[in-house]
C-alpha positions in Angstrom: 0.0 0.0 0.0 0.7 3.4 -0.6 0.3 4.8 2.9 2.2 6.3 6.0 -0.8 6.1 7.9 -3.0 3.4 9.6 -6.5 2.6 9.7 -8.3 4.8 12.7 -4.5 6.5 13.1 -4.8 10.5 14.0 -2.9 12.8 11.9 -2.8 16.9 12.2 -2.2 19.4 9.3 0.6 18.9 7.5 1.3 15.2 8.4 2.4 13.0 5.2 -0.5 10.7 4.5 0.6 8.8 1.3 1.4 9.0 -2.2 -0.3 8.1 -5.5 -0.5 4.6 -6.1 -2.8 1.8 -5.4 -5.1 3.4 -2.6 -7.5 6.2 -3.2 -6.5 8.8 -1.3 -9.6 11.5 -0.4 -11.4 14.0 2.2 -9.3 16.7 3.9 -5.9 16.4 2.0 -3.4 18.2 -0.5 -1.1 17.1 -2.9 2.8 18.3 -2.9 3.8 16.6 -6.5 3.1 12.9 -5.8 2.6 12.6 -2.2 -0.9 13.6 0.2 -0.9 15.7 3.6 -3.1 16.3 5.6 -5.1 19.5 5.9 -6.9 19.3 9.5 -6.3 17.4 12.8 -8.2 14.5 12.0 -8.9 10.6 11.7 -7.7 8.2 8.7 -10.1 5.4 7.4 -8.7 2.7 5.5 -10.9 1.0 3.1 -8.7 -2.0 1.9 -11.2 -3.7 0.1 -12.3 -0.7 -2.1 -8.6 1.0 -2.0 -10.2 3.6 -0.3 -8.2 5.8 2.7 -10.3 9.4 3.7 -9.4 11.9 6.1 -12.5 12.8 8.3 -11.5 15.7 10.5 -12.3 15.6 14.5 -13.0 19.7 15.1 -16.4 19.6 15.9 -16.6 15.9 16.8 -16.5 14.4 19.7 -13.6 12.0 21.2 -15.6 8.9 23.5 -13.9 8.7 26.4 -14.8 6.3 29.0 -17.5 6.9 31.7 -19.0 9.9 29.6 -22.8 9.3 29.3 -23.7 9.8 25.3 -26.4 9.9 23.6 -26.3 7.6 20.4 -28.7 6.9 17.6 -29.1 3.0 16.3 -27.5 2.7 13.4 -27.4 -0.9 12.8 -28.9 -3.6 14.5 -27.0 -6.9 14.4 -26.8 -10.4 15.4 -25.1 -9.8 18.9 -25.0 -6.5 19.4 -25.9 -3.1 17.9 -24.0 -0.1 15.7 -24.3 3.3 17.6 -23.6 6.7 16.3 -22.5 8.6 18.9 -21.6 12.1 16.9 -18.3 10.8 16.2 -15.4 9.9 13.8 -16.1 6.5 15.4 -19.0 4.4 15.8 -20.1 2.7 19.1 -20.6 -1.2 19.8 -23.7 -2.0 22.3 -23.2 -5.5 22.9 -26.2 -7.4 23.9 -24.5 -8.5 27.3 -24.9 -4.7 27.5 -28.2 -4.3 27.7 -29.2 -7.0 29.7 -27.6 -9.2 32.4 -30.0 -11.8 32.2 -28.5 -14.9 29.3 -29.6 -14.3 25.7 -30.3 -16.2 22.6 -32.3 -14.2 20.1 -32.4 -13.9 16.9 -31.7 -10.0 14.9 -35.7 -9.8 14.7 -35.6 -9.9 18.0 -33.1 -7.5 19.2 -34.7 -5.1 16.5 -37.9 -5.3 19.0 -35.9 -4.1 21.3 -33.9 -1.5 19.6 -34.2 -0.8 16.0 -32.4 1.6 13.7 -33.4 5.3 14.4 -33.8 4.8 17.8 -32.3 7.5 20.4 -30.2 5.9 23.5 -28.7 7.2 26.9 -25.4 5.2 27.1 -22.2 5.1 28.7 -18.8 4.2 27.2 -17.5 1.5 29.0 -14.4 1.2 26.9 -12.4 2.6 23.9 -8.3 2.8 23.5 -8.4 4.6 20.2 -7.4 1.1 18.1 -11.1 0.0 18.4 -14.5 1.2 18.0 -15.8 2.5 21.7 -18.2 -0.3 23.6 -21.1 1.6 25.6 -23.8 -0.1 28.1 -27.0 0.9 29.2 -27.6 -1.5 31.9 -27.1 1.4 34.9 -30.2 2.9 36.2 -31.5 5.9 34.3 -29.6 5.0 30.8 -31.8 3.2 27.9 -34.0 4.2 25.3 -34.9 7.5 24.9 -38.7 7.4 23.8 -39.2 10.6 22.7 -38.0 14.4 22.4 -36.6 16.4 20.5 -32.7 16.0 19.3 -30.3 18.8 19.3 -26.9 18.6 18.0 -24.5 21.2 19.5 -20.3 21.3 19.7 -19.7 19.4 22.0 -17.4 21.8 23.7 -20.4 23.6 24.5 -22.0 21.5 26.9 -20.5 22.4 29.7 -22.6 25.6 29.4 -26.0 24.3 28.4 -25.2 22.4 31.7 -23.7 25.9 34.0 -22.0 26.1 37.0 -23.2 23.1 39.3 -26.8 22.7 37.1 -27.4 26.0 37.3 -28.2 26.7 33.3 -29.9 23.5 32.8 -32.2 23.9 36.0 -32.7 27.3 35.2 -33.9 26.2 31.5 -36.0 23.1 33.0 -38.3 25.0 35.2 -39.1 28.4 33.3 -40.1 25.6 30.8 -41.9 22.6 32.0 -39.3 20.5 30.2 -36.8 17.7 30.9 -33.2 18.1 28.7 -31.2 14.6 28.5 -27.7 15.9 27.5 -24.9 14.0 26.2 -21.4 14.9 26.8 -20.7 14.1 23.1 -23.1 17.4 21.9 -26.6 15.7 22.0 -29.7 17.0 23.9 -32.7 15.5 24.2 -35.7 18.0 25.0 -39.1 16.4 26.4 -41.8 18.2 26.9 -45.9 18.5 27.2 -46.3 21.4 25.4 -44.8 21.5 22.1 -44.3 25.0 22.2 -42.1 25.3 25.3 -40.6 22.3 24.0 -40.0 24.2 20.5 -38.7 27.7 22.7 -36.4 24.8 24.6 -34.8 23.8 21.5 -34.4 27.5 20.2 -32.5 28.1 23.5 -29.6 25.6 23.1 -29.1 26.6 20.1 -28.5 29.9 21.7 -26.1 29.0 24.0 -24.5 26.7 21.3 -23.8 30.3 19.3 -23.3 31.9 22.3 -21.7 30.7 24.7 -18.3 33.0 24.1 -20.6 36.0 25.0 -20.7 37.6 29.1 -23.7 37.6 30.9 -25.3 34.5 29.0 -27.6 33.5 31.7 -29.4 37.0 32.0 -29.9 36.8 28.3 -31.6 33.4 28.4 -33.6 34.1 30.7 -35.0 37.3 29.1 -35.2 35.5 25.7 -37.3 32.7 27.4 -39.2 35.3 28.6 -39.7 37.3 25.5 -41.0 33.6 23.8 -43.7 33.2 26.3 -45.0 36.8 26.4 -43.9 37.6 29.7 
């Protein structure tokens, strides 16, 4: 092969990737006469059966690491366990022994009953070293499916702040609204509401605080903009 770089391997700008050969080389790259760099901090995939190696960069994604709570979306259901996008360059495992402690042998049709694709999950990442995908659980208490809500994808280095200084943001959010937020430390929120239209003027607010955030005095603003959306 044609590459400097391994499968899953992180590279910043203007790290030598390959050269023109055999393997495809595409994504977030330029080309100095016949060899590829980099152009971002960011993630190789190596496709060796299509000859295929793509640099996806990681600003703006999230990085598992292990005992954050996530919130993934079914991707894949297969015969032991499940695929699980986690607003990453990588995709999570959920192994069936992770979802239940009791001794299993179902078939796909059955695990699809009890998640299928498009379905929303509170997990936690029980493992990842950066040479595999990440494996998260949701046996604890309070982790599972998530059946319903709205899904908001913010940076991820922004949930600190939807969150505030020991709840304070998130409280502050949950009780002018009537609403419940399920946040991810990988940039996902869940909003669940009664009233769709709180639940809406929820929504509208982390995305607020996602474009935000940088700005002083962000928790006076909120609260006047929540006010100013329910005609106080």
């Amino acid at each position: 092969m044609n590459l400097y770089v391994k499968d899953r391997q992180i590279v910043v700008p203007g790290e030598p990737v390959g050269e023109a050969g055999k393997v495809s080389i595409e994504g977030h790259v330029y080309r100095v006469n016949k060899k590829f760099f980099s152009k971002v901090l960011g993630v190789v995939y190596v496709d060796e059966e299509r000859k295929v190696a793509r640099i996806i960069p990681l600003k703006g994604k999230y990085i598992p690491v292990e005992g954050h709570k996530v919130i993934g979306k079914i991707v894949e259901v297969g015969f032991t366990n499940w695929v699980v996008d986690i607003n990453s360059p990588y995709t999570a495992v959920l192994p069936v022994s992770e979802v239940t402690s009791k001794p299993v042998n179902i078939s796909r049709n059955e695990l699809a009953r009890i998640l299928d694709e498009g379905d929303l999950i509170l997990a936690k990442i029980v493992s990842f070293d950066f040479t595999k995908d990440p494996v998260v659980s949701i046996r604890e208490s309070k982790l599972g499916k998530i059946p319903r809500g709205s899904l908001v994808e913010i940076s991820p280095q922004k949930v600190a702040r939807i969150i505030g200084k020991k709840g304070s943001m998130i409280s502050m959010i949950e009780e002018m609204l009537g609403v419940q937020l399920i946040v991810g430390q990988n940039g996902r929120v869940v909003v669940v509401g009664s009233d769709p239209l709180k639940e809406e003027i929820a929504v509208l607010v982390i995305k607020k605080i996602d474009a935000e955030a940088h700005i002083s005095g962000l928790t006076d603003r909120i609260k006047e903009f929540i006010k100013e959306r329910l005609g106080e």
